[in-house]
mmCIF file as gemmi writes it, N, C-alpha and C atoms, coordinates in Angstrom:
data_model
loop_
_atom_site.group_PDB
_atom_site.id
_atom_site.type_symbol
_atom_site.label_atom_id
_atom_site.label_alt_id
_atom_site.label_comp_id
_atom_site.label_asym_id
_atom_site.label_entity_id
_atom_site.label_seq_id
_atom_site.pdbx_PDB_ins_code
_atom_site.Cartn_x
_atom_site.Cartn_y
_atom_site.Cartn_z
_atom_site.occupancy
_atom_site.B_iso_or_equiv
_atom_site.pdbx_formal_charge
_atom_site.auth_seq_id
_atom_site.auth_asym_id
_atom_site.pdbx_PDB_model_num
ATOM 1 N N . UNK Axp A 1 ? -46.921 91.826 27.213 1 0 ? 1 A 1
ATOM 2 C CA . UNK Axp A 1 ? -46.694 93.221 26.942 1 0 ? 1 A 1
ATOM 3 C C . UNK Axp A 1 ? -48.043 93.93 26.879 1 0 ? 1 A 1
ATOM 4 N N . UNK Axp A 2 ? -47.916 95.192 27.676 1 0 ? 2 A 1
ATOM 5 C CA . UNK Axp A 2 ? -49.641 96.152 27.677 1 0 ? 2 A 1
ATOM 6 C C . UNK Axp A 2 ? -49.316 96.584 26.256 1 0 ? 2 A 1
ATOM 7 N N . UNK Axp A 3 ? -49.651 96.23 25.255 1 0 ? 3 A 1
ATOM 8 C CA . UNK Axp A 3 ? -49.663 97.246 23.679 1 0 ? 3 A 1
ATOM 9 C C . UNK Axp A 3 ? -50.015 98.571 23.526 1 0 ? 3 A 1
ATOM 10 N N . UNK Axp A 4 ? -51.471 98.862 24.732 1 0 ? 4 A 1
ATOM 11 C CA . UNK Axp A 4 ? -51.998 100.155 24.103 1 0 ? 4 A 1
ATOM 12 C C . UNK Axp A 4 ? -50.921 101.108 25.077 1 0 ? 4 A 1
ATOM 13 N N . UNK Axp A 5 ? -50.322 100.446 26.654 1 0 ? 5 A 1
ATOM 14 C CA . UNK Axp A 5 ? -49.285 101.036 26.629 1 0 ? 5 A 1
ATOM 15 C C . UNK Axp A 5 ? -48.63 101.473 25.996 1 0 ? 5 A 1
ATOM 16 N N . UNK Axp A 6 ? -47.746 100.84 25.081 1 0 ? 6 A 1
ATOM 17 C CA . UNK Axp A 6 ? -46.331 100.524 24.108 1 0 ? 6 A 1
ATOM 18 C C . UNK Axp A 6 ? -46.761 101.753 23.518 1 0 ? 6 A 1
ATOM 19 N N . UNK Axp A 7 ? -48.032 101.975 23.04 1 0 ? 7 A 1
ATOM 20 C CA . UNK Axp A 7 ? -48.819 102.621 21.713 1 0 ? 7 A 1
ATOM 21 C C . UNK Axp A 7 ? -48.665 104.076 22.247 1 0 ? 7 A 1
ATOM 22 N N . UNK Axp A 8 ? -48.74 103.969 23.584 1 0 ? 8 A 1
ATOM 23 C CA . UNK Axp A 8 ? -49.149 105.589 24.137 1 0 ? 8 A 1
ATOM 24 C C . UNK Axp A 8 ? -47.329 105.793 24.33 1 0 ? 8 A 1
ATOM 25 N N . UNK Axp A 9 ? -47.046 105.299 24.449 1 0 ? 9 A 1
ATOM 26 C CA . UNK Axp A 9 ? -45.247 105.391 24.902 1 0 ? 9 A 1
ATOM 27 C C . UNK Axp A 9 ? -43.918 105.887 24.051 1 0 ? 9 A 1
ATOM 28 N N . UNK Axp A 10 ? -44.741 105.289 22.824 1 0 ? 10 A 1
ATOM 29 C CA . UNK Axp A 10 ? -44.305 105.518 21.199 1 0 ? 10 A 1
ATOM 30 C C . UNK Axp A 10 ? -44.965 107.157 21.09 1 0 ? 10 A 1
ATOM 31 N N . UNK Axp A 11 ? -46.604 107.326 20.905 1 0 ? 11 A 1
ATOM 32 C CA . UNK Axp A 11 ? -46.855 108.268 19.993 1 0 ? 11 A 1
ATOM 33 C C . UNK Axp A 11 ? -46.136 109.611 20.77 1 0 ? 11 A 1
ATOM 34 N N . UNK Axp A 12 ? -46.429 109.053 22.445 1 0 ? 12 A 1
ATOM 35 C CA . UNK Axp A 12 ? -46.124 110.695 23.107 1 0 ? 12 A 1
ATOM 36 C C . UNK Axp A 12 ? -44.702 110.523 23.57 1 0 ? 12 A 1
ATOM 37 N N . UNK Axp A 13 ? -43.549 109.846 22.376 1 0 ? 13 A 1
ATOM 38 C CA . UNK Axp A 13 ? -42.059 109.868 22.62 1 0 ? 13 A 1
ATOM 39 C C . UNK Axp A 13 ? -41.481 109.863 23.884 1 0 ? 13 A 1
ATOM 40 N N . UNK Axp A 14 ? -42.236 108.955 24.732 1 0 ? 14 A 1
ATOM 41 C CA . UNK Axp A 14 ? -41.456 108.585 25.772 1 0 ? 14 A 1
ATOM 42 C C . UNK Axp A 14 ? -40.157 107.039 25.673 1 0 ? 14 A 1
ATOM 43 N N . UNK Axp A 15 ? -40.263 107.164 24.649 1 0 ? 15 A 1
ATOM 44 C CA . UNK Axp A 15 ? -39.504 105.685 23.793 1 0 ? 15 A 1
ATOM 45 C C . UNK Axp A 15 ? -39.066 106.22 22.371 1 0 ? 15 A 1
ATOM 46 N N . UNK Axp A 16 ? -37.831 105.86 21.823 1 0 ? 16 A 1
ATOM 47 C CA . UNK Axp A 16 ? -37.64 106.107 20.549 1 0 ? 16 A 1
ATOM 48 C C . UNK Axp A 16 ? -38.793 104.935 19.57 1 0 ? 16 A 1
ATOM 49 N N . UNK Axp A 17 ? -38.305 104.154 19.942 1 0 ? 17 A 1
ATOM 50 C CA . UNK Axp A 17 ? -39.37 103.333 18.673 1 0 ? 17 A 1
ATOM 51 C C . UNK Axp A 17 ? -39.106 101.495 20.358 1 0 ? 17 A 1
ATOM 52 N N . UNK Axp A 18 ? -39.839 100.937 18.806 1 0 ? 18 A 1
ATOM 53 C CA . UNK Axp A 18 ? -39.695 99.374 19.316 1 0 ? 18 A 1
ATOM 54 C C . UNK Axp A 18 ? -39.67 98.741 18.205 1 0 ? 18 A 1
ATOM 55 N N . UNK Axp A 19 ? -39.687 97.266 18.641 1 0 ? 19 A 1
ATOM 56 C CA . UNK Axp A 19 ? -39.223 95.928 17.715 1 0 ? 19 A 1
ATOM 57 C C . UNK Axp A 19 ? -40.296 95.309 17.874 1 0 ? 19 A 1
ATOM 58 N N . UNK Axp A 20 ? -41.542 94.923 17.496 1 0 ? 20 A 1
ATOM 59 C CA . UNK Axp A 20 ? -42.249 93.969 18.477 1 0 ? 20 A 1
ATOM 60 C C . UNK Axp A 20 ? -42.796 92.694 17.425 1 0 ? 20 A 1
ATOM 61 N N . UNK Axp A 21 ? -42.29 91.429 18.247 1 0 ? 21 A 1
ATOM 62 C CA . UNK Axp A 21 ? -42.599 90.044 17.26 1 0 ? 21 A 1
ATOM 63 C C . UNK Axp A 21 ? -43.485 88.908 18.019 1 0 ? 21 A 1
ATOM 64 N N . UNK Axp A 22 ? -44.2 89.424 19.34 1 0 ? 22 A 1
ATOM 65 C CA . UNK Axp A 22 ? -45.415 88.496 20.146 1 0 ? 22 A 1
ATOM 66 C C . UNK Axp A 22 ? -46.521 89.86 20.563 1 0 ? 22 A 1
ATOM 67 N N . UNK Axp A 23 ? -47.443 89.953 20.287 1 0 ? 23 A 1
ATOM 68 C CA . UNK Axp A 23 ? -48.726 90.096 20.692 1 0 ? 23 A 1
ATOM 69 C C . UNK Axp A 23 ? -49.172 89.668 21.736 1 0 ? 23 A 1
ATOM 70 N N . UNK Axp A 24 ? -50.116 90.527 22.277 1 0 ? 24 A 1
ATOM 71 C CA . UNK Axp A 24 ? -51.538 90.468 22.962 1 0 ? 24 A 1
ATOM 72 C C . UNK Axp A 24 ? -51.624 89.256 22.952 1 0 ? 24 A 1
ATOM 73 N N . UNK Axp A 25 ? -52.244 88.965 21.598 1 0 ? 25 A 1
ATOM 74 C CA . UNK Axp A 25 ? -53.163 88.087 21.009 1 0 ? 25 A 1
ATOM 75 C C . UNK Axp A 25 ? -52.732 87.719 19.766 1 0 ? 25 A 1
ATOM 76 N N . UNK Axp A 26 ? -52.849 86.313 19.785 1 0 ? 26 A 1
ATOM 77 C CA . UNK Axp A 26 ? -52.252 85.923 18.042 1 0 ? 26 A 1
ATOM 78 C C . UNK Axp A 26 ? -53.046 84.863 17.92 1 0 ? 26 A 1
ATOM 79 N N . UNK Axp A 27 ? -53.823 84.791 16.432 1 0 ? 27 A 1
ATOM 80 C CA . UNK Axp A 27 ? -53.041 85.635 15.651 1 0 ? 27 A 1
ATOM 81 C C . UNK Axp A 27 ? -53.109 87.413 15.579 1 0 ? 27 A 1
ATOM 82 N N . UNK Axp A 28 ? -52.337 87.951 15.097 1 0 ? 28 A 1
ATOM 83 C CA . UNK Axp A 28 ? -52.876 89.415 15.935 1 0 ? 28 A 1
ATOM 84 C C . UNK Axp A 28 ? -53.744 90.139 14.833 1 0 ? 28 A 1
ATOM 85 N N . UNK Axp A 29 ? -54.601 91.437 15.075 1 0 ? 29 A 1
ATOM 86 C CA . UNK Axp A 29 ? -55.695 91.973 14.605 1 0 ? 29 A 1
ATOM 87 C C . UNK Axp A 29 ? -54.806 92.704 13.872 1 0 ? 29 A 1
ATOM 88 N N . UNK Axp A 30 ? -55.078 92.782 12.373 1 0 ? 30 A 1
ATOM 89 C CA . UNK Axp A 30 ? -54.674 93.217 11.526 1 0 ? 30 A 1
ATOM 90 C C . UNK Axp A 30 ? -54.516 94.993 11.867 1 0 ? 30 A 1
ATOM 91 N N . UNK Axp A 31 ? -55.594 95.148 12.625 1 0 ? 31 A 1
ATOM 92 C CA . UNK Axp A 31 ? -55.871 96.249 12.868 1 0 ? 31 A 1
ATOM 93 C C . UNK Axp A 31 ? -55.44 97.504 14.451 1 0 ? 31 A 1
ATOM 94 N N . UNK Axp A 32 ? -54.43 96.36 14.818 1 0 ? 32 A 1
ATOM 95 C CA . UNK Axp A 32 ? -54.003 96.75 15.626 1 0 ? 32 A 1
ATOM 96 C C . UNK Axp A 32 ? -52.789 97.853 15.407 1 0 ? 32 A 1
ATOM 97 N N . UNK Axp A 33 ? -53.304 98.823 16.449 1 0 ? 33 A 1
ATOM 98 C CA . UNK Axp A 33 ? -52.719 100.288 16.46 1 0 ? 33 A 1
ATOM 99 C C . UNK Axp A 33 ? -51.367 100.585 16.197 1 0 ? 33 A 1
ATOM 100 N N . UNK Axp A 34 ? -50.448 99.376 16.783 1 0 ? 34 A 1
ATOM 101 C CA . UNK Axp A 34 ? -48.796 98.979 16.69 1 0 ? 34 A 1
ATOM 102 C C . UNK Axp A 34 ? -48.512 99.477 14.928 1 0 ? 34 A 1
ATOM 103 N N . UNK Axp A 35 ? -49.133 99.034 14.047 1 0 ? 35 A 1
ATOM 104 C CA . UNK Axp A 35 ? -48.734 98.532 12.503 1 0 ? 35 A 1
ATOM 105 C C . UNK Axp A 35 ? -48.612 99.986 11.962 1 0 ? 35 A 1
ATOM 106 N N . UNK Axp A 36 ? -49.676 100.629 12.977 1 0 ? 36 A 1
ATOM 107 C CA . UNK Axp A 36 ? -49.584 102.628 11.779 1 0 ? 36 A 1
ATOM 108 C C . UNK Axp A 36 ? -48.575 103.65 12.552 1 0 ? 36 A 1
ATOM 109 N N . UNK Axp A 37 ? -47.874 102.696 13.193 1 0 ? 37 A 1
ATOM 110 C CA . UNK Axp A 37 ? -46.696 103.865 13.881 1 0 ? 37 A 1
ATOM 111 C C . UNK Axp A 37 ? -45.277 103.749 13.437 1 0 ? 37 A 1
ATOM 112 N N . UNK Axp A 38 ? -44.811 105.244 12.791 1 0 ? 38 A 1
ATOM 113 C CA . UNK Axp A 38 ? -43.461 105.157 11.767 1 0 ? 38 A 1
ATOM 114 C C . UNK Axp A 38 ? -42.581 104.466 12.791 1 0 ? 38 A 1
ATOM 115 N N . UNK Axp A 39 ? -42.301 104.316 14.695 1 0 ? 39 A 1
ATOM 116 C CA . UNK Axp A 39 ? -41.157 104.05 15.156 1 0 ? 39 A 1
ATOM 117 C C . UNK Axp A 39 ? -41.358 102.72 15.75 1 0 ? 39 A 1
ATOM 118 N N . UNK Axp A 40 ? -42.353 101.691 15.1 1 0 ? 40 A 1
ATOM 119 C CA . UNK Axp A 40 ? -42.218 100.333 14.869 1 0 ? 40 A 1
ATOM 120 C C . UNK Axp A 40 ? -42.099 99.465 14.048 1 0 ? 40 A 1
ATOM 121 N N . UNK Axp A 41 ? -41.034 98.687 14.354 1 0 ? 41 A 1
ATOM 122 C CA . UNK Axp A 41 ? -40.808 97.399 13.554 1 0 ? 41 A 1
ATOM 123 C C . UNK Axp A 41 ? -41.671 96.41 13.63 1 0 ? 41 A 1
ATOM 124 N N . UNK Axp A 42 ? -42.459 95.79 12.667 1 0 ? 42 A 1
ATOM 125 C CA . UNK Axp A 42 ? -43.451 94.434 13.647 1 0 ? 42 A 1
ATOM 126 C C . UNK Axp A 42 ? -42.829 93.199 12.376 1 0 ? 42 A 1
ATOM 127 N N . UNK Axp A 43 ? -43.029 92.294 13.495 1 0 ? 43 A 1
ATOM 128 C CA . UNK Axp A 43 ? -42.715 90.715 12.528 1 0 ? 43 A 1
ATOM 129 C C . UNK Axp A 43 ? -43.396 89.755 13.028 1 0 ? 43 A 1
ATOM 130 N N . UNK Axp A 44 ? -43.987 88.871 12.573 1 0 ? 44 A 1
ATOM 131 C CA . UNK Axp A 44 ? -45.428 88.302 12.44 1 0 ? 44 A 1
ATOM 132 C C . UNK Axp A 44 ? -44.473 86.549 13.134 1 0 ? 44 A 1
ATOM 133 N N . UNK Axp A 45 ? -44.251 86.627 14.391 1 0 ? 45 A 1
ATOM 134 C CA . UNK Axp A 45 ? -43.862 85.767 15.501 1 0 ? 45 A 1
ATOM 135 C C . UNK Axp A 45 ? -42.653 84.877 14.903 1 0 ? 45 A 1
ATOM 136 N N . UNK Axp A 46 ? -41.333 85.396 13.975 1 0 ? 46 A 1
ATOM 137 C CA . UNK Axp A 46 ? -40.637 84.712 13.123 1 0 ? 46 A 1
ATOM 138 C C . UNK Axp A 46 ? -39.24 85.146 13.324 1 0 ? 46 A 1
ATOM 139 N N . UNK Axp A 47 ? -39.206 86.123 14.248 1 0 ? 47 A 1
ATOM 140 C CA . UNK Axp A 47 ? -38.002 86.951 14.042 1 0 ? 47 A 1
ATOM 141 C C . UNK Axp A 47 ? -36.687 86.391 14.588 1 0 ? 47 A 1
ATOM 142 N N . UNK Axp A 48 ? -36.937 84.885 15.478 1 0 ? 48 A 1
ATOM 143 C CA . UNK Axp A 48 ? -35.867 84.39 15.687 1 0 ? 48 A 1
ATOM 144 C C . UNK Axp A 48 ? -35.097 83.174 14.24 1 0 ? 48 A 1
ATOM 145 N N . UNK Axp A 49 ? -36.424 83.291 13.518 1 0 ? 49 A 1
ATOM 146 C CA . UNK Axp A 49 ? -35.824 82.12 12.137 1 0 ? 49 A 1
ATOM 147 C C . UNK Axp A 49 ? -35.146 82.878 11.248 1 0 ? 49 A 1
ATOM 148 N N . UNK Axp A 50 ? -34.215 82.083 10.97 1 0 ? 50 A 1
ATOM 149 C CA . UNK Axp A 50 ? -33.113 82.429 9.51 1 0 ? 50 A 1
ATOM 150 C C . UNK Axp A 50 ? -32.682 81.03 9.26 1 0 ? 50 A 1
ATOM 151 N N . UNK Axp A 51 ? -31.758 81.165 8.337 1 0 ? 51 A 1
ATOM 152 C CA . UNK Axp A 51 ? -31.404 80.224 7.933 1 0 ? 51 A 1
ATOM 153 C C . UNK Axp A 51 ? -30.102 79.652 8.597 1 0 ? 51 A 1
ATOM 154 N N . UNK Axp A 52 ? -29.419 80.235 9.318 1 0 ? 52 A 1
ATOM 155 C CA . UNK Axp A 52 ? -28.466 79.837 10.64 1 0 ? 52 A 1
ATOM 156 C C . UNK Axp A 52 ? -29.213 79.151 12.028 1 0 ? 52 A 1
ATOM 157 N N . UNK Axp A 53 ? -30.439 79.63 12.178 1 0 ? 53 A 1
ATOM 158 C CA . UNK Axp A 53 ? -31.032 79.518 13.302 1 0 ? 53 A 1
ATOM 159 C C . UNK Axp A 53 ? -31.641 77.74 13.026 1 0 ? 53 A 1
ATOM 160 N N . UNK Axp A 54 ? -32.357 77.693 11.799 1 0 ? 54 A 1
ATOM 161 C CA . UNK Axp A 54 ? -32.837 76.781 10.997 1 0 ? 54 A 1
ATOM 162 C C . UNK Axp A 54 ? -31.351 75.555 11.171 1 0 ? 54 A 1
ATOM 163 N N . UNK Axp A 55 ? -30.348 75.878 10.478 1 0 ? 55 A 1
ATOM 164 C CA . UNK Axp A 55 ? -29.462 75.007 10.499 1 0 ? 55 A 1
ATOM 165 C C . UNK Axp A 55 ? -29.561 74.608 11.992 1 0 ? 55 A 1
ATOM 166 N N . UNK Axp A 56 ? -28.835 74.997 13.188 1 0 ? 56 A 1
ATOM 167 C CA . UNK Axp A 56 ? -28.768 75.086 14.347 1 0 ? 56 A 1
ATOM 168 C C . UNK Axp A 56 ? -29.603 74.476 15.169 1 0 ? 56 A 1
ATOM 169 N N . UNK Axp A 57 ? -30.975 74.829 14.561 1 0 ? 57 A 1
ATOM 170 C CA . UNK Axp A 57 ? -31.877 73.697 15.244 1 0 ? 57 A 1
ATOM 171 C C . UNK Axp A 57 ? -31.918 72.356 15.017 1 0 ? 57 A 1
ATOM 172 N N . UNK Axp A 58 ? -31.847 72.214 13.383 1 0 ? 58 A 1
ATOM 173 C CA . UNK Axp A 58 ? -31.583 70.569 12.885 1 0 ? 58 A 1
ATOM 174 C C . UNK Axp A 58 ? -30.439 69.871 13.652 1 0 ? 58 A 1
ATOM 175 N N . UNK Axp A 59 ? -29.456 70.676 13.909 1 0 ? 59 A 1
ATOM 176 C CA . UNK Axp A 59 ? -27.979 70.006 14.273 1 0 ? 59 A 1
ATOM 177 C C . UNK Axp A 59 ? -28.665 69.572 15.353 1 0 ? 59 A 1
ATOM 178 N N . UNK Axp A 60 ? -29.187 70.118 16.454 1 0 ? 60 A 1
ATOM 179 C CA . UNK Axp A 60 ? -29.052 69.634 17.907 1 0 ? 60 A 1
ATOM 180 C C . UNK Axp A 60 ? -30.4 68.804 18.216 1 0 ? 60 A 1
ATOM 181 N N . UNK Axp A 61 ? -31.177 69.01 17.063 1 0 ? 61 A 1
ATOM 182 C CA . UNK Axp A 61 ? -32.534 67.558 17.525 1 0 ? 61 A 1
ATOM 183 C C . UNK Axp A 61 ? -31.544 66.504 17.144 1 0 ? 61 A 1
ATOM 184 N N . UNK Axp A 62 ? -30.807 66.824 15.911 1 0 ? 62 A 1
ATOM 185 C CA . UNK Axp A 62 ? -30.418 65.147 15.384 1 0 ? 62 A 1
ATOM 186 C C . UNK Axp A 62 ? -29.233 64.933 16.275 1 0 ? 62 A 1
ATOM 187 N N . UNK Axp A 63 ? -28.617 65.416 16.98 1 0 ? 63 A 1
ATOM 188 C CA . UNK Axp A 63 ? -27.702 65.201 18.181 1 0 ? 63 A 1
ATOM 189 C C . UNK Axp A 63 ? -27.684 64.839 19.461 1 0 ? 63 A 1
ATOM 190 N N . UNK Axp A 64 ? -29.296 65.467 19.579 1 0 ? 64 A 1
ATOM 191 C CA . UNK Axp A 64 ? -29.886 64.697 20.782 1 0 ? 64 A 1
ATOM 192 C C . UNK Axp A 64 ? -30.556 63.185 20.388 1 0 ? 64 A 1
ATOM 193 N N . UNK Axp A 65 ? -30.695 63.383 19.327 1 0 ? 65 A 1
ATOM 194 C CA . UNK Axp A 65 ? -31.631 62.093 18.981 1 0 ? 65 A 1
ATOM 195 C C . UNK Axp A 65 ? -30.338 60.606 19.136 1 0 ? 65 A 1
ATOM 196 N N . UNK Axp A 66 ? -29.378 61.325 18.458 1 0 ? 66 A 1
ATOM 197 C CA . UNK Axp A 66 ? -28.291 60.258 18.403 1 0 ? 66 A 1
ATOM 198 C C . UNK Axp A 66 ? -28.296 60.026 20.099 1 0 ? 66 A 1
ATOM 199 N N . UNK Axp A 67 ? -27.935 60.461 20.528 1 0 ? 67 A 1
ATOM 200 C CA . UNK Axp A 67 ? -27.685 60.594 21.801 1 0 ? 67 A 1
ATOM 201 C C . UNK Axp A 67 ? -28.669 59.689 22.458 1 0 ? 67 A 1
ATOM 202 N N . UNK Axp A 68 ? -29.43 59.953 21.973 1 0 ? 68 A 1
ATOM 203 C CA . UNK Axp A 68 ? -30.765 58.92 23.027 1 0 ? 68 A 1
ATOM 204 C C . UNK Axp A 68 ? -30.973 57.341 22.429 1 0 ? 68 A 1
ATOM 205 N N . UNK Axp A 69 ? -30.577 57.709 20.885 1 0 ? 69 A 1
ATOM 206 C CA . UNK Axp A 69 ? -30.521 56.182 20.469 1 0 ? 69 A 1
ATOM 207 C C . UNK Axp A 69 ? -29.039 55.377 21.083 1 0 ? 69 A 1
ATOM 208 N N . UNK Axp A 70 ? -28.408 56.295 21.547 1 0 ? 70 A 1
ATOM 209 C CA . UNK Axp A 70 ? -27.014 55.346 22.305 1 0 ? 70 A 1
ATOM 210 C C . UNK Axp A 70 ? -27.226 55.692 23.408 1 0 ? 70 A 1
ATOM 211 N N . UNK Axp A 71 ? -28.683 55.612 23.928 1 0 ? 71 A 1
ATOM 212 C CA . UNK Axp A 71 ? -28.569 55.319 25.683 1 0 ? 71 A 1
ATOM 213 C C . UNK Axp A 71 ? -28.03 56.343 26.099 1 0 ? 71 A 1
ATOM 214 N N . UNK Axp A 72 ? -28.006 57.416 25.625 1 0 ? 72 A 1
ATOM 215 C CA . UNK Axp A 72 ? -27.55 58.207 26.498 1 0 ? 72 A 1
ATOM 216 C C . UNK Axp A 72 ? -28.724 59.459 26.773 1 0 ? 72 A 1
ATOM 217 N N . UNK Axp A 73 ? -28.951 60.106 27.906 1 0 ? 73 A 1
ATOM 218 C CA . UNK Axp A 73 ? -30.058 60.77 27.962 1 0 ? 73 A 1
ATOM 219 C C . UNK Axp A 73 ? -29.988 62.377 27.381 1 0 ? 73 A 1
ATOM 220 N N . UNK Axp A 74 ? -30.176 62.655 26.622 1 0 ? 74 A 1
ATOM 221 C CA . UNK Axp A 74 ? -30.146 63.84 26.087 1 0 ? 74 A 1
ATOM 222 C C . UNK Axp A 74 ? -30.503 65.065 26.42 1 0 ? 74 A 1
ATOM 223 N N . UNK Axp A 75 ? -29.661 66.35 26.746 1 0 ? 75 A 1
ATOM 224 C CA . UNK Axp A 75 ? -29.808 67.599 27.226 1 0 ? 75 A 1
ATOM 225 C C . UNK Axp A 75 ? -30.657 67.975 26.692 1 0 ? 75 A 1
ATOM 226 N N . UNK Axp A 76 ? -31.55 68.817 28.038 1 0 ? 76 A 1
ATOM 227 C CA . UNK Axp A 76 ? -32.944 69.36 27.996 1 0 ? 76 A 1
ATOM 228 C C . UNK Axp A 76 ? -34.207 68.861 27.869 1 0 ? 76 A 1
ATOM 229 N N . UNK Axp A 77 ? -34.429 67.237 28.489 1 0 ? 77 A 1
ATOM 230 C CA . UNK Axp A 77 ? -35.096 66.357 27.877 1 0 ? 77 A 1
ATOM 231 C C . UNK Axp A 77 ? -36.115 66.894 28.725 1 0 ? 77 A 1
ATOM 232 N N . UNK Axp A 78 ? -36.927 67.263 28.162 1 0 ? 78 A 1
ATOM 233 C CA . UNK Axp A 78 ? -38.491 68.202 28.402 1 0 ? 78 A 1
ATOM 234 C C . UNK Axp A 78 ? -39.346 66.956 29.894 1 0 ? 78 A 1
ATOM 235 N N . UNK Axp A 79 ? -39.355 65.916 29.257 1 0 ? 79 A 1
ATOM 236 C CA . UNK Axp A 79 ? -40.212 65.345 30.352 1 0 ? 79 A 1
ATOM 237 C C . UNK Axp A 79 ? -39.267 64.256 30.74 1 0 ? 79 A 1
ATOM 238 N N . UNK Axp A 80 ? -38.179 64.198 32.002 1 0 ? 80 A 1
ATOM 239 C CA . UNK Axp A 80 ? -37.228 63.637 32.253 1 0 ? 80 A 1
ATOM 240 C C . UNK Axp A 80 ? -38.034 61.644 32.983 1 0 ? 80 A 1
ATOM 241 N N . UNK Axp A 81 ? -38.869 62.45 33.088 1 0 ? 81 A 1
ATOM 242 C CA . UNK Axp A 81 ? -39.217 61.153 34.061 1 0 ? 81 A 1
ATOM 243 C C . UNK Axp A 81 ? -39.49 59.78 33.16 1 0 ? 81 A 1
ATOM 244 N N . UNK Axp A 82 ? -39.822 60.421 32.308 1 0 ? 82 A 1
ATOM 245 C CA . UNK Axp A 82 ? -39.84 59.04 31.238 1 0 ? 82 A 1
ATOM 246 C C . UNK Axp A 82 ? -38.465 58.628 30.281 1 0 ? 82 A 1
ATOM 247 N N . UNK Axp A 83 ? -37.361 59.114 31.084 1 0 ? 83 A 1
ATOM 248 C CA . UNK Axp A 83 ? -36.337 58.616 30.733 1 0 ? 83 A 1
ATOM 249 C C . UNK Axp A 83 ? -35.805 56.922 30.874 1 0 ? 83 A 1
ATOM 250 N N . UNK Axp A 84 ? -35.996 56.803 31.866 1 0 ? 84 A 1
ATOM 251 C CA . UNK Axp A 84 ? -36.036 54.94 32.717 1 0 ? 84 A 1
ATOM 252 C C . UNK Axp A 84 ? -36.994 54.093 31.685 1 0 ? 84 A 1
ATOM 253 N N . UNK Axp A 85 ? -38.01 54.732 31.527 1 0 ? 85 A 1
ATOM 254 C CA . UNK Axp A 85 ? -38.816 53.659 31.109 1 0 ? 85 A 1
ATOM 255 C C . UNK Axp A 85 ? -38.181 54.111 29.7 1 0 ? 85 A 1
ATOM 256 N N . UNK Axp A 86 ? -37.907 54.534 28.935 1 0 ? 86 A 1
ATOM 257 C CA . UNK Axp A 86 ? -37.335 54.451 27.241 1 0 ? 86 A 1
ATOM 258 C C . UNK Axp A 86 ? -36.258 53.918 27.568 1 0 ? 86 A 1
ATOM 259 N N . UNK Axp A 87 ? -35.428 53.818 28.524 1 0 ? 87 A 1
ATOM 260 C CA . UNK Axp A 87 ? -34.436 52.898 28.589 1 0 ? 87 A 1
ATOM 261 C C . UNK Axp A 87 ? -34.534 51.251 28.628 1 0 ? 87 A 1
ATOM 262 N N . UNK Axp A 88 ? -35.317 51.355 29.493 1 0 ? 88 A 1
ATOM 263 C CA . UNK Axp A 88 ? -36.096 49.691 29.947 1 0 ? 88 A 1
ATOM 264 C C . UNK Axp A 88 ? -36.713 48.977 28.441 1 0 ? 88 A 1
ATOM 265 N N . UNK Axp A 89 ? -37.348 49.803 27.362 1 0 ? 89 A 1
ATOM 266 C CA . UNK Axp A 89 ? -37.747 49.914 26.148 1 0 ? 89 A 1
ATOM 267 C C . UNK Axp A 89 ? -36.491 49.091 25.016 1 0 ? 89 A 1
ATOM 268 N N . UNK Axp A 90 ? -35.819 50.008 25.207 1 0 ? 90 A 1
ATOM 269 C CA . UNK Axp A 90 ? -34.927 49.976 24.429 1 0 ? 90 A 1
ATOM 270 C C . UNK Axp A 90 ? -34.001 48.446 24.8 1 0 ? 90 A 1
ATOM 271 N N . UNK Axp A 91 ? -33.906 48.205 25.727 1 0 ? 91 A 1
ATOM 272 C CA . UNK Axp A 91 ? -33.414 46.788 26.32 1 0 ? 91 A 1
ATOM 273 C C . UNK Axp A 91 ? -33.96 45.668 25.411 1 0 ? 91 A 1
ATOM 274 N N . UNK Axp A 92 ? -34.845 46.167 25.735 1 0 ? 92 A 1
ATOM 275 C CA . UNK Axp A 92 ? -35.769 44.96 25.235 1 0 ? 92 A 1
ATOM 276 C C . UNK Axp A 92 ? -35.76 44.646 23.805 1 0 ? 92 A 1
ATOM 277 N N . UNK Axp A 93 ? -35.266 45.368 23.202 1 0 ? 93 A 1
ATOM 278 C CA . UNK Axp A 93 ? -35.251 45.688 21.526 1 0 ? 93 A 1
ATOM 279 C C . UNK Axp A 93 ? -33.905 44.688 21.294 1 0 ? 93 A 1
């Protein structure tokens, strides 16, 4: 996101307001122009955590995890290629 855009977009009401929870740069400058304008919201890179979101995440590591401890390969597995060989692993156990 251009910020000092956002900034000029806001003051000269070409936008009602914004939401903004990633920066430029983070951690971000305290002093950045975003924080003194009445038609922004800012949240310090968190705004997807609650305590539903929190639950939600625990459920599905420990679901994938089950999942992989019964051989089975688990959705979204970030680096797939080392799937075979944790299998071959696990044989051996």
């Amino acid at each position: 996101m251009d910020e000092k855009a956002l900034a000029k977009a806001l003051q000269e009401k070409w936008i009602a307001g914004a939401a903004v929870d990633v920066y430029e740069e983070e951690p971000v400058n305290p002093q950045n122009p975003l924080f003194n304008l009445p038609n922004v919201i800012t949240t310090p890179h968190i705004a997807g955590i609650s305590i539903q979101s929190s639950e939600e995440r625990i459920s599905l590591v420990v679901k994938r995890l089950l999942a992989a401890l019964a051989g089975e390969k688990p959705q979204g597995l970030a680096n797939p290629e080392v799937w075979d060989i944790y299998l071959q692993k696990m044989k051996k156990q």
